[in-house]
N, CA, C, O and CB atoms as a CASP TS submission, in Angstrom:
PFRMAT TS
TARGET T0000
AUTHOR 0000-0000-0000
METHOD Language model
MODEL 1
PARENT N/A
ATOM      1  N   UNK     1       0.843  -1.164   0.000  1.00  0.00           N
ATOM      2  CA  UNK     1       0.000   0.000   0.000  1.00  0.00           C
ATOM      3  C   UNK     1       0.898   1.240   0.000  1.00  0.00           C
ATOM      4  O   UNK     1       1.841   1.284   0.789  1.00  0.00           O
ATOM      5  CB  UNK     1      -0.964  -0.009   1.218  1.00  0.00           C
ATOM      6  N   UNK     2       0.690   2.101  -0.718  1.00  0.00           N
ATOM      7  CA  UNK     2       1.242   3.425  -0.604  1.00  0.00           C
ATOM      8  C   UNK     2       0.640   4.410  -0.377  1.00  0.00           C
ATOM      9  O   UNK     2      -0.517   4.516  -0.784  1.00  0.00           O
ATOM     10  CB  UNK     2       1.771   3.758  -1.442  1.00  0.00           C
ATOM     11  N   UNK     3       1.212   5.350   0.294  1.00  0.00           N
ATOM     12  CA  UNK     3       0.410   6.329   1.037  1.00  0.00           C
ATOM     13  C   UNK     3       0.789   8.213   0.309  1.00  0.00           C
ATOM     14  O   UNK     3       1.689   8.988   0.634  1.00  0.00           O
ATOM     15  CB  UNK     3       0.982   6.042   2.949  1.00  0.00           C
ATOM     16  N   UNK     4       0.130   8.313  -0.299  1.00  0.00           N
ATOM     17  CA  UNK     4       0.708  10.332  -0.937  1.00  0.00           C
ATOM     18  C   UNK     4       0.247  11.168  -0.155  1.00  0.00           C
ATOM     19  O   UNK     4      -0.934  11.347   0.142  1.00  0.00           O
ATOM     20  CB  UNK     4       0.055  11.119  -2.548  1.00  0.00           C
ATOM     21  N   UNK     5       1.161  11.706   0.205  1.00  0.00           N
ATOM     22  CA  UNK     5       0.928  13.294   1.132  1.00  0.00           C
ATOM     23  C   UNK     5       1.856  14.036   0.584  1.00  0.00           C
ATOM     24  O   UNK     5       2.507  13.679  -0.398  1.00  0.00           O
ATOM     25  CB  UNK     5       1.201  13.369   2.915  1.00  0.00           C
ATOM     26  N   UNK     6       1.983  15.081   1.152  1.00  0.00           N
ATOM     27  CA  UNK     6       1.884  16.308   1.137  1.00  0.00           C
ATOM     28  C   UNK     6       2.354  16.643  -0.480  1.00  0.00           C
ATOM     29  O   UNK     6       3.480  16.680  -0.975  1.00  0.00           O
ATOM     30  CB  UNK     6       2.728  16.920   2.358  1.00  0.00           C
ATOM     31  N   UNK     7       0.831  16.897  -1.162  1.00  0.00           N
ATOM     32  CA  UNK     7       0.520  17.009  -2.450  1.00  0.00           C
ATOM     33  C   UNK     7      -0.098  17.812  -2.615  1.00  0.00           C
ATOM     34  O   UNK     7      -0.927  17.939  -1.714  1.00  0.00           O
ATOM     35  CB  UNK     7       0.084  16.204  -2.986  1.00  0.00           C
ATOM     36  N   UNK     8      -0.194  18.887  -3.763  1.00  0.00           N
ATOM     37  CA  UNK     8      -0.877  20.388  -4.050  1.00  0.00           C
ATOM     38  C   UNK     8      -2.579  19.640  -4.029  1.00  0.00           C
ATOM     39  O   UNK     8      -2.994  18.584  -4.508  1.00  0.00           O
ATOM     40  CB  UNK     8      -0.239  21.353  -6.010  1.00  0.00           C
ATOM     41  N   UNK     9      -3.081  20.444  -3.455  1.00  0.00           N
ATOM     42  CA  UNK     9      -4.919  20.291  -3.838  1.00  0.00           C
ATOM     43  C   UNK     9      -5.543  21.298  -3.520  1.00  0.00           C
ATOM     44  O   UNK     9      -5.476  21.976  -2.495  1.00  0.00           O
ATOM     45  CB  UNK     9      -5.822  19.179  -3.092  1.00  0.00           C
ATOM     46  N   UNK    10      -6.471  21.446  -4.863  1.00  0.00           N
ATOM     47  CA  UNK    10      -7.296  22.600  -4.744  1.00  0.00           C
ATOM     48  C   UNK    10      -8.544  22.920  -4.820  1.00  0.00           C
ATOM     49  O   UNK    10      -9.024  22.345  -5.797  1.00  0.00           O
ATOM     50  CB  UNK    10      -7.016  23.206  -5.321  1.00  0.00           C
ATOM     51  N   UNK    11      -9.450  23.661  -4.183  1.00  0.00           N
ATOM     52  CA  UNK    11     -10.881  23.771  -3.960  1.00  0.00           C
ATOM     53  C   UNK    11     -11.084  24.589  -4.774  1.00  0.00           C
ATOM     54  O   UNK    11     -10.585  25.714  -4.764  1.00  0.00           O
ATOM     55  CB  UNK    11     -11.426  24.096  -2.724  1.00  0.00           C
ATOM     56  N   UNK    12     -12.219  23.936  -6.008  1.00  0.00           N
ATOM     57  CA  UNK    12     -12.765  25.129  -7.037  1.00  0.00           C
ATOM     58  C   UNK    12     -14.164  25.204  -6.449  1.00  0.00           C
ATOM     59  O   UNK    12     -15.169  24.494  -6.478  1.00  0.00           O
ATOM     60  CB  UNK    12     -12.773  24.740  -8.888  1.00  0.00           C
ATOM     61  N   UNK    13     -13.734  26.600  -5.788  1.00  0.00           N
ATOM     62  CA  UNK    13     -14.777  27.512  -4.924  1.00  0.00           C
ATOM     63  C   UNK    13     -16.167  27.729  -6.113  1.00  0.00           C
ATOM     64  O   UNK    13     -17.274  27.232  -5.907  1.00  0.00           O
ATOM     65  CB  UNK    13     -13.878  29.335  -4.398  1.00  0.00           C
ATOM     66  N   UNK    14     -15.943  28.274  -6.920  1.00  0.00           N
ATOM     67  CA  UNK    14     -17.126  28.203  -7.730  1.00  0.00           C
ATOM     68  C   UNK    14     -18.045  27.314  -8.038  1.00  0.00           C
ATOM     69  O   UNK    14     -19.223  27.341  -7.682  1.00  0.00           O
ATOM     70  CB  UNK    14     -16.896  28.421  -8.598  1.00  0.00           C
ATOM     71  N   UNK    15     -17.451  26.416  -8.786  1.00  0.00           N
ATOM     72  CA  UNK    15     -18.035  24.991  -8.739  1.00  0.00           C
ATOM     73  C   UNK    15     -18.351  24.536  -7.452  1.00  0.00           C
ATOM     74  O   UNK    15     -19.179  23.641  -7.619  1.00  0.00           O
ATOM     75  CB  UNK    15     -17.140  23.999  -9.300  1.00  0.00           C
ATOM     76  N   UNK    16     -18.212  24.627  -6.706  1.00  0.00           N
ATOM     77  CA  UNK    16     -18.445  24.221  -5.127  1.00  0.00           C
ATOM     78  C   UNK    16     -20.100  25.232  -4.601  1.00  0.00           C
ATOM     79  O   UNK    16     -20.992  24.982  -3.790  1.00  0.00           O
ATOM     80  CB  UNK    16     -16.628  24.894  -3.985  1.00  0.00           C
ATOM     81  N   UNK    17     -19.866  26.301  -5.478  1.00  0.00           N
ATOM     82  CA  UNK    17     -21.066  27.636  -4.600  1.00  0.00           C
ATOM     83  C   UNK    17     -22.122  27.032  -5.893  1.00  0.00           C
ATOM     84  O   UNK    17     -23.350  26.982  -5.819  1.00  0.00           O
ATOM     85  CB  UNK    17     -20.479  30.167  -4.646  1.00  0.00           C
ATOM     86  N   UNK    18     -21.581  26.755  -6.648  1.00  0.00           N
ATOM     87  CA  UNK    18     -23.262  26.289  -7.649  1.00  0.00           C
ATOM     88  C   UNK    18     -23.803  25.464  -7.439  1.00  0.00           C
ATOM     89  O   UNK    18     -25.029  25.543  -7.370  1.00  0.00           O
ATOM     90  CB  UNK    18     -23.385  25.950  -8.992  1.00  0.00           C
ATOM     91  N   UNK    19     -22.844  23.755  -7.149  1.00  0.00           N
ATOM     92  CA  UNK    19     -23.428  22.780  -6.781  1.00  0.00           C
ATOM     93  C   UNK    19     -23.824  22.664  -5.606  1.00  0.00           C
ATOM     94  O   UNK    19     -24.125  21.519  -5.271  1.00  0.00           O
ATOM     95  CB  UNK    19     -22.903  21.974  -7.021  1.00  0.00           C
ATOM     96  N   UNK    20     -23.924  23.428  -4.888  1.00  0.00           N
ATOM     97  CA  UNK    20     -24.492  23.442  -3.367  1.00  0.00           C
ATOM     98  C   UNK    20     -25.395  24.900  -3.237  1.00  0.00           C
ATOM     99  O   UNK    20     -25.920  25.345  -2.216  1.00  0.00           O
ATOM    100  CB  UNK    20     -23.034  23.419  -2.098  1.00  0.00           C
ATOM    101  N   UNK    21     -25.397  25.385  -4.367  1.00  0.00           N
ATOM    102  CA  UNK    21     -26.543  26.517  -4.523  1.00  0.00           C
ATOM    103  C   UNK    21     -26.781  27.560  -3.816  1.00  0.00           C
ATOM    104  O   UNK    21     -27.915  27.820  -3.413  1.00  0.00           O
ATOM    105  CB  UNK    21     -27.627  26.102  -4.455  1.00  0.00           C
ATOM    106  N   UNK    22     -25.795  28.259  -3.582  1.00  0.00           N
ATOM    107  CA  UNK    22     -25.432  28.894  -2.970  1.00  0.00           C
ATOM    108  C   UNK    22     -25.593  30.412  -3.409  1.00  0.00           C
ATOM    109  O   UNK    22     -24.544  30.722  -3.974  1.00  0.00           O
ATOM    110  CB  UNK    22     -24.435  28.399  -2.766  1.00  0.00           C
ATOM    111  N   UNK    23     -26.197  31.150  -3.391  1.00  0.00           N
ATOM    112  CA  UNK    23     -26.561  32.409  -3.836  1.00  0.00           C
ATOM    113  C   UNK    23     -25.234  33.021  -3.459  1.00  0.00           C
ATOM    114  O   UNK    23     -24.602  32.739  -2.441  1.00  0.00           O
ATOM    115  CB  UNK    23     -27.920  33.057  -3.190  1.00  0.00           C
ATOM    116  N   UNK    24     -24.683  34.376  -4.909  1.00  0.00           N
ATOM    117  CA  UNK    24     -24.039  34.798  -4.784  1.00  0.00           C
ATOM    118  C   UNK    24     -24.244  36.235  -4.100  1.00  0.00           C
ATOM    119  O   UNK    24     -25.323  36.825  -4.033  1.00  0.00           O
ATOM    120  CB  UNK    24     -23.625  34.532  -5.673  1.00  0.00           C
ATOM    121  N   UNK    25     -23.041  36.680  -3.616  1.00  0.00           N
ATOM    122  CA  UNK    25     -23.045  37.958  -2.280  1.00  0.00           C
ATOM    123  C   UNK    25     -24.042  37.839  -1.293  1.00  0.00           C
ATOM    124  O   UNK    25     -24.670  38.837  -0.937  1.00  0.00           O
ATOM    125  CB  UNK    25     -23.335  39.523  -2.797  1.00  0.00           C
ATOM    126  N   UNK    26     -24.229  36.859  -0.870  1.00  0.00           N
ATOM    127  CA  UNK    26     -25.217  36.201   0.106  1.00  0.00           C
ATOM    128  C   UNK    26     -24.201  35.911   1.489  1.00  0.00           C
ATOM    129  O   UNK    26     -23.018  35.735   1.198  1.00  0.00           O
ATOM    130  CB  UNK    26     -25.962  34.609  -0.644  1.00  0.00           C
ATOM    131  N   UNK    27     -24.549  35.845   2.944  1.00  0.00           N
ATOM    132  CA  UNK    27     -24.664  36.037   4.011  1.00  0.00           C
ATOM    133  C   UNK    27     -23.903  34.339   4.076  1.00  0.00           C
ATOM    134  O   UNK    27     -22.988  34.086   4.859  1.00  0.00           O
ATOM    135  CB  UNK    27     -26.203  36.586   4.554  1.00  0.00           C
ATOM    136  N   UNK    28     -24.477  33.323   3.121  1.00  0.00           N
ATOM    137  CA  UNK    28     -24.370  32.085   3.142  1.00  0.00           C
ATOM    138  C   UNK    28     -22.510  32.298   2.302  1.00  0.00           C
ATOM    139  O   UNK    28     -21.388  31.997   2.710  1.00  0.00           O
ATOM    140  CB  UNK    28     -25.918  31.191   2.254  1.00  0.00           C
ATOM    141  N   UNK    29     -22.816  32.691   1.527  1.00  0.00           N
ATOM    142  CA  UNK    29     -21.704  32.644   0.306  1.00  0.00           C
ATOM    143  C   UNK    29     -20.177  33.257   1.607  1.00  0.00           C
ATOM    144  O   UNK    29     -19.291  32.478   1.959  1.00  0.00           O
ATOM    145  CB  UNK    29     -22.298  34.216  -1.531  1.00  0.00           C
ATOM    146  N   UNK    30     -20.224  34.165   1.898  1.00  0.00           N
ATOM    147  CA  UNK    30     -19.199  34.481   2.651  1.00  0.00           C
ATOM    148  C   UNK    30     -18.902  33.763   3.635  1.00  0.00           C
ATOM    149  O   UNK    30     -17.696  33.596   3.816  1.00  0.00           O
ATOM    150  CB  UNK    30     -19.274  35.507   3.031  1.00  0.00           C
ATOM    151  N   UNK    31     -19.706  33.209   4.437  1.00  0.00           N
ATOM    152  CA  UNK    31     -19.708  32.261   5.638  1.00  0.00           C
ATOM    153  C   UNK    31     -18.644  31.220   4.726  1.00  0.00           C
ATOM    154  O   UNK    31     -17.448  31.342   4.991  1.00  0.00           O
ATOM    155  CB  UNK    31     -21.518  31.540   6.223  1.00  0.00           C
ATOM    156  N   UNK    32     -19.003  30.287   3.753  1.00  0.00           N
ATOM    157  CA  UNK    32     -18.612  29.498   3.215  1.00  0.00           C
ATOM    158  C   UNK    32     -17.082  29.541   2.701  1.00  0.00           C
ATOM    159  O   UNK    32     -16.260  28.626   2.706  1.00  0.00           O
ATOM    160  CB  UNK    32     -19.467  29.389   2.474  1.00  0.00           C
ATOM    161  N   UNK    33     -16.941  30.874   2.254  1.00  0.00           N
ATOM    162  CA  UNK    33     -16.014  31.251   1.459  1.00  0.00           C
ATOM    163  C   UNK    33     -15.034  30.915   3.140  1.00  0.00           C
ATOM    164  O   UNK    33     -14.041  30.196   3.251  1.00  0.00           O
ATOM    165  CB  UNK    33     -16.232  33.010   0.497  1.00  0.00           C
ATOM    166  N   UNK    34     -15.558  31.504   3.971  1.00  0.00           N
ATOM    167  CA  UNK    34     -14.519  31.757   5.116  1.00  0.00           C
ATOM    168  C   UNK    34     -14.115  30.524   5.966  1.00  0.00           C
ATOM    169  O   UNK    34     -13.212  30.396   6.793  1.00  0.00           O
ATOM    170  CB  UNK    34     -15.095  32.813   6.113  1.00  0.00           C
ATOM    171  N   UNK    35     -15.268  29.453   5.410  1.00  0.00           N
ATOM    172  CA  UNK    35     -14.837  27.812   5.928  1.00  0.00           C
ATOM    173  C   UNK    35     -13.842  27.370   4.975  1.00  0.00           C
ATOM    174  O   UNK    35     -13.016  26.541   5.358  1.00  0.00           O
ATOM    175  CB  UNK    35     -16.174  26.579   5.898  1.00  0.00           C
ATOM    176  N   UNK    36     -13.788  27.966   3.352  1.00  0.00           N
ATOM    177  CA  UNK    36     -12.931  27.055   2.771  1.00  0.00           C
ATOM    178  C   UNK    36     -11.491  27.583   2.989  1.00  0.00           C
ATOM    179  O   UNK    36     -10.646  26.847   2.480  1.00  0.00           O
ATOM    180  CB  UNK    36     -13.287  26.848   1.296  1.00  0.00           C
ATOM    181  N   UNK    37     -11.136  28.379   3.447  1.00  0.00           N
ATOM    182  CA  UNK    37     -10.078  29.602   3.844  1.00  0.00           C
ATOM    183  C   UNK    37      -9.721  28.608   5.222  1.00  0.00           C
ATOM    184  O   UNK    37      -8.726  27.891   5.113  1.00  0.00           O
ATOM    185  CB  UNK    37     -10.881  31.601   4.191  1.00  0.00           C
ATOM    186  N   UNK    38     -10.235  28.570   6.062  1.00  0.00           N
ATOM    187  CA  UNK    38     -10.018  27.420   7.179  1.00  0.00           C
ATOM    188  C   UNK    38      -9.350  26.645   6.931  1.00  0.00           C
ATOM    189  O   UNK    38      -8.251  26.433   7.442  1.00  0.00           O
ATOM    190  CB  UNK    38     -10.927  26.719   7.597  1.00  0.00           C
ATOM    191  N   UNK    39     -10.288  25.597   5.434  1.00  0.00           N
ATOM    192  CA  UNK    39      -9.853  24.260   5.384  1.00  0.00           C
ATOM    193  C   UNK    39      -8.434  23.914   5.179  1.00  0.00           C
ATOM    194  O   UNK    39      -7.642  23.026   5.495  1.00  0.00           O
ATOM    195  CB  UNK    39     -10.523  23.677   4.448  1.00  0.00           C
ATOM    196  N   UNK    40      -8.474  25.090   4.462  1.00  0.00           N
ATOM    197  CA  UNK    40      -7.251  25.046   3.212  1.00  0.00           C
ATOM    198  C   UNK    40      -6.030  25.188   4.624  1.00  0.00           C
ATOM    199  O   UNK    40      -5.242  24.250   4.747  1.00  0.00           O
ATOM    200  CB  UNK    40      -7.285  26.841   1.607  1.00  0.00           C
ATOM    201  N   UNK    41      -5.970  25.980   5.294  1.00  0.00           N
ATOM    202  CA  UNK    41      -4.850  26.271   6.130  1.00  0.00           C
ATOM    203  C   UNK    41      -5.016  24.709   6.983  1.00  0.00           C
ATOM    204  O   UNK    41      -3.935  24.142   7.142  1.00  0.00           O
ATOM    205  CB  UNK    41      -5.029  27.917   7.135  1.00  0.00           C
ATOM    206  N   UNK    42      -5.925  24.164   7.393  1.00  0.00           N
ATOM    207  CA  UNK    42      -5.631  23.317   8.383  1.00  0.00           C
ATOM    208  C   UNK    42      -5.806  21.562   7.864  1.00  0.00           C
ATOM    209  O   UNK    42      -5.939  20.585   8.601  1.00  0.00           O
ATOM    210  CB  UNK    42      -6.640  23.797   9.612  1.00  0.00           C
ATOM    211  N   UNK    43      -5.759  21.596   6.682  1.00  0.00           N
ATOM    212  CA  UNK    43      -6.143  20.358   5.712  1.00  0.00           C
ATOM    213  C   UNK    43      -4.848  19.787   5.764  1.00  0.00           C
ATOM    214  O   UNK    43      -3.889  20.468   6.126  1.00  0.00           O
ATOM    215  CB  UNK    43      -6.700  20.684   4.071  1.00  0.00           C
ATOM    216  N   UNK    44      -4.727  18.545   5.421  1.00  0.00           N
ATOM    217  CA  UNK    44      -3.411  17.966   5.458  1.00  0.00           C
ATOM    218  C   UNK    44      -4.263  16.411   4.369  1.00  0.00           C
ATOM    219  O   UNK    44      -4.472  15.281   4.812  1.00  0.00           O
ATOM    220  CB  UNK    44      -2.603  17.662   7.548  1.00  0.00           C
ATOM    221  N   UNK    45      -4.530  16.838   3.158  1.00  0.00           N
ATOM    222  CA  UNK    45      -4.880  15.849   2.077  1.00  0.00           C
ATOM    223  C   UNK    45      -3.580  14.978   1.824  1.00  0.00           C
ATOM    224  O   UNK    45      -2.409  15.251   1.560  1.00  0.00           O
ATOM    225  CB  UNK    45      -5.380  16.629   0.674  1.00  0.00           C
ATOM    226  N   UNK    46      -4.332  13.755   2.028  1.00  0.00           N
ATOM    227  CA  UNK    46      -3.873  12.403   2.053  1.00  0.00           C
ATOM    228  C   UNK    46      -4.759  11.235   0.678  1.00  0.00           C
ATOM    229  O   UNK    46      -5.950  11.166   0.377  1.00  0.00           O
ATOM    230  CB  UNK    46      -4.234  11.911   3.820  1.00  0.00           C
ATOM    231  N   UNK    47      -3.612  10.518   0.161  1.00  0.00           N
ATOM    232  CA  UNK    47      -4.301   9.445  -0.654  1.00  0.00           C
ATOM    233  C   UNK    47      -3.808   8.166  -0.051  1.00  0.00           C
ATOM    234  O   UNK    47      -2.990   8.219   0.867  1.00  0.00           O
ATOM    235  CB  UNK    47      -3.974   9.520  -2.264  1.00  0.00           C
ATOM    236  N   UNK    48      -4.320   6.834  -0.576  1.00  0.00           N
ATOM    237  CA  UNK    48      -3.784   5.686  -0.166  1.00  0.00           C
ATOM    238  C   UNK    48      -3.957   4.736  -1.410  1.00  0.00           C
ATOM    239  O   UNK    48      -5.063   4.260  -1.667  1.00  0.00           O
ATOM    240  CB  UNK    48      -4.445   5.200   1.153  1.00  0.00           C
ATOM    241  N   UNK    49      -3.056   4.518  -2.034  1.00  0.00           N
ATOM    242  CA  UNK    49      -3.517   3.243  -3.244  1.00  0.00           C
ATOM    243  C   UNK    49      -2.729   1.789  -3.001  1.00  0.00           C
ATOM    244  O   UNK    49      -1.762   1.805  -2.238  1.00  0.00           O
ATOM    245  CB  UNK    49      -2.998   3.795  -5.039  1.00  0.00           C
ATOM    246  N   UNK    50      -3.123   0.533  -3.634  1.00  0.00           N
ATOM    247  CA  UNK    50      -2.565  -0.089  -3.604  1.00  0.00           C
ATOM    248  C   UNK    50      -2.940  -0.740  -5.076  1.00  0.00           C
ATOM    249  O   UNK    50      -4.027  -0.458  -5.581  1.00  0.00           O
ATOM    250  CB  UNK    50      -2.591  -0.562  -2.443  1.00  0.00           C
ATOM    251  N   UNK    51      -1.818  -1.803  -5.893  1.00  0.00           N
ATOM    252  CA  UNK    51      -1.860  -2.071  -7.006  1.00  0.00           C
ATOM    253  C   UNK    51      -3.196  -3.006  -7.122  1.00  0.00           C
ATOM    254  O   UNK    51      -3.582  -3.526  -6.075  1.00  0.00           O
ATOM    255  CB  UNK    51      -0.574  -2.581  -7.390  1.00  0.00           C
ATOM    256  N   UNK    52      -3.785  -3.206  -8.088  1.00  0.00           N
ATOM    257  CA  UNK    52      -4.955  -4.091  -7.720  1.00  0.00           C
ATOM    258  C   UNK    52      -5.063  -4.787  -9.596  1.00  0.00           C
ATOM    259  O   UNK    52      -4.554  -4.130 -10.504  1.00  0.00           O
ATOM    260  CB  UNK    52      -6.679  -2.913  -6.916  1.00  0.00           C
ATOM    261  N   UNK    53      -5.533  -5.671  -9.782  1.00  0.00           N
ATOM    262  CA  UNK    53      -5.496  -6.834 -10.865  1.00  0.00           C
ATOM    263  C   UNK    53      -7.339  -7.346 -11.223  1.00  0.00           C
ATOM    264  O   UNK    53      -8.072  -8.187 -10.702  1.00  0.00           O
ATOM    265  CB  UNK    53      -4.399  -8.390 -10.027  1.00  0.00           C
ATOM    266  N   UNK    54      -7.488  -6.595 -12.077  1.00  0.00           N
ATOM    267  CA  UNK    54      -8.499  -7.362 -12.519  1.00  0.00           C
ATOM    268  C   UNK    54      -8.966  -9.199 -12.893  1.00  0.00           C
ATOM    269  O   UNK    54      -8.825  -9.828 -13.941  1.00  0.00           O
ATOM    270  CB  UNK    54      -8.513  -6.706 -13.440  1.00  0.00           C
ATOM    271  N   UNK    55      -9.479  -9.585 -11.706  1.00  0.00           N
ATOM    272  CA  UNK    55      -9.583 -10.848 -12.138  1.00  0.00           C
ATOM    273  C   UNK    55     -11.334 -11.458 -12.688  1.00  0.00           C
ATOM    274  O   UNK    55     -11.467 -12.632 -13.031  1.00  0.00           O
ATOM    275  CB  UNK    55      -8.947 -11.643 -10.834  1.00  0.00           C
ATOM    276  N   UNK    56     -12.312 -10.666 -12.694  1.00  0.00           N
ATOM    277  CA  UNK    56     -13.258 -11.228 -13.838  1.00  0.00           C
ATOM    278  C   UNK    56     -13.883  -9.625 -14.189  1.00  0.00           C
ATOM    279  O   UNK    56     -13.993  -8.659 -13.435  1.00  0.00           O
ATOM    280  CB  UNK    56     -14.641 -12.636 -13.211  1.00  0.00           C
ATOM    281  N   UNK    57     -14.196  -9.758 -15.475  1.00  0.00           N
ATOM    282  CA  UNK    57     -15.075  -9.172 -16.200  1.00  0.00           C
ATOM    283  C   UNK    57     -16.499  -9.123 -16.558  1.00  0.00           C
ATOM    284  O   UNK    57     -16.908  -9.820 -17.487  1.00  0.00           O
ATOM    285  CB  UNK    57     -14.703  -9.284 -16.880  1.00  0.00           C
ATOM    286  N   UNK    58     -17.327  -8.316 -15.861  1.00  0.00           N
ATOM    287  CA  UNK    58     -18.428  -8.945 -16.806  1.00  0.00           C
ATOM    288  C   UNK    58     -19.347  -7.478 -17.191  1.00  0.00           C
ATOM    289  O   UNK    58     -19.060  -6.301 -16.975  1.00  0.00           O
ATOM    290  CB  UNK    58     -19.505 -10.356 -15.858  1.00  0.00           C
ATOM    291  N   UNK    59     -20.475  -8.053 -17.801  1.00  0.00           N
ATOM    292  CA  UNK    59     -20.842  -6.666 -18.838  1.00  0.00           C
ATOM    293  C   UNK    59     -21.413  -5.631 -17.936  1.00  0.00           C
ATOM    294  O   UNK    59     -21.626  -4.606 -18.583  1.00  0.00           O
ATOM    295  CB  UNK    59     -22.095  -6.976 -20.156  1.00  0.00           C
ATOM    296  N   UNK    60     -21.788  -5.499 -16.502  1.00  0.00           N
ATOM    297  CA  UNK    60     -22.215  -4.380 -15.772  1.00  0.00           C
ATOM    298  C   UNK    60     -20.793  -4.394 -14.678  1.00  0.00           C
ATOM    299  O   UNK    60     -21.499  -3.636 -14.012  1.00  0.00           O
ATOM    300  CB  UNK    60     -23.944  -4.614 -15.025  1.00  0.00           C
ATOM    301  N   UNK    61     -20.374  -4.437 -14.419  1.00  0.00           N
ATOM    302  CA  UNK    61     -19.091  -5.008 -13.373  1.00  0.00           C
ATOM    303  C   UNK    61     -17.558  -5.666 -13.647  1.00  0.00           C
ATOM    304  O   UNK    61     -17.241  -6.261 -14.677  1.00  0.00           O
ATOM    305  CB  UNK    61     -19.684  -6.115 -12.648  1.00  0.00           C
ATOM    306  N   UNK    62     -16.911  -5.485 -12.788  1.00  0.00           N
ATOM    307  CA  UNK    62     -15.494  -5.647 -12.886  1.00  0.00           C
ATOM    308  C   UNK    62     -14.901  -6.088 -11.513  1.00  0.00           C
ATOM    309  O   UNK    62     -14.686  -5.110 -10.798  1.00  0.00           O
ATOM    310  CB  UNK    62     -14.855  -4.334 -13.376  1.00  0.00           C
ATOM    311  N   UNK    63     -14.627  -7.094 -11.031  1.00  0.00           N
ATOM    312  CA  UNK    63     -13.995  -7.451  -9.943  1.00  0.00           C
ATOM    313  C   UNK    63     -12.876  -7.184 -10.189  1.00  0.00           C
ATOM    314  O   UNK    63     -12.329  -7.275 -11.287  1.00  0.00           O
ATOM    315  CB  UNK    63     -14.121  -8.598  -9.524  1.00  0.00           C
ATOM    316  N   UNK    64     -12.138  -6.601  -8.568  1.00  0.00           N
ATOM    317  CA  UNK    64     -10.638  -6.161  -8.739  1.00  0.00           C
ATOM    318  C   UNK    64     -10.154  -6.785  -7.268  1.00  0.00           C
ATOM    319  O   UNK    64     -10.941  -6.692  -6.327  1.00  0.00           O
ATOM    320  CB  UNK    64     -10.362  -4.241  -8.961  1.00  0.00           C
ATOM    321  N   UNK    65      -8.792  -7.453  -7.065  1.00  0.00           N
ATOM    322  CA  UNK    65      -8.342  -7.994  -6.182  1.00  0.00           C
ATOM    323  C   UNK    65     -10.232  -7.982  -5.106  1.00  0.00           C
ATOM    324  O   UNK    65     -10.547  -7.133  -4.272  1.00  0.00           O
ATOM    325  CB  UNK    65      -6.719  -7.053  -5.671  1.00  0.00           C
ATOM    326  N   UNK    66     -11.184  -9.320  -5.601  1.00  0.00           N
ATOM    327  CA  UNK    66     -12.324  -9.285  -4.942  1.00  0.00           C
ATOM    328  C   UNK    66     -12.873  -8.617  -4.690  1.00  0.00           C
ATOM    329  O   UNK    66     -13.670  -8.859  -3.783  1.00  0.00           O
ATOM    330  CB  UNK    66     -12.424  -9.583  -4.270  1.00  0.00           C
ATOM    331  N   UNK    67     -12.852  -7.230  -5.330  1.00  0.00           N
ATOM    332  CA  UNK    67     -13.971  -6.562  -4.681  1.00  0.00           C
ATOM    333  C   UNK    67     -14.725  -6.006  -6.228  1.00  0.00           C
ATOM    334  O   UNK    67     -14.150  -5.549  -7.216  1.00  0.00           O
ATOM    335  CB  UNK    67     -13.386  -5.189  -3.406  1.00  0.00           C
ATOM    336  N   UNK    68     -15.972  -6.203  -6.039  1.00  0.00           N
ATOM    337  CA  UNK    68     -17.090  -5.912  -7.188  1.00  0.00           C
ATOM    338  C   UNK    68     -17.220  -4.566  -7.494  1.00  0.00           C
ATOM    339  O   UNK    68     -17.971  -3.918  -6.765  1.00  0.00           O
ATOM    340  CB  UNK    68     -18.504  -6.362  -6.820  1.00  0.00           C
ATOM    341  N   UNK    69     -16.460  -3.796  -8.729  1.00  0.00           N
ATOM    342  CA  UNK    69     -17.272  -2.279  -9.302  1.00  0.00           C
ATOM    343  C   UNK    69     -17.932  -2.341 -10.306  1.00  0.00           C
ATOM    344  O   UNK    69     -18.501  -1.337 -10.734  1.00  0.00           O
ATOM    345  CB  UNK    69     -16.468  -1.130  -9.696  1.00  0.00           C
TER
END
């Protein structure tokens, strides 16, 4: 298993205020803006992968080291 840290990541604030519908210059919108300003300073984004092998195929699904997508 391998583990990635400390790697650039970034919050597209916009896309973030539409899909959560967020009216702009709104009371909500600044609040928000000022949580992602938070995040960003106190975030410490982490991944974890490990190699994985397709062992069956089928026409809705794909098992990978046993587990069904």
């Amino acid at each position: 298993m391998k583990i990635l840290k400390d790697f650039k990541s970034e919050i597209d604030k916009e896309i973030l205020l539409e899909r959560l519908k967020i009216e702009k210059d709104s009371e909500d919108e600044r609040e928000f803006l000022n949580l992602v300003e938070i995040a960003k300073k106190i975030g410490k984004p982490k991944a974890v992968y490990i190699e994985g092998f397709i062992e069956e195929k089928r026409d809705d699904s794909v098992i990978i080291n046993g587990v069904k997508f």
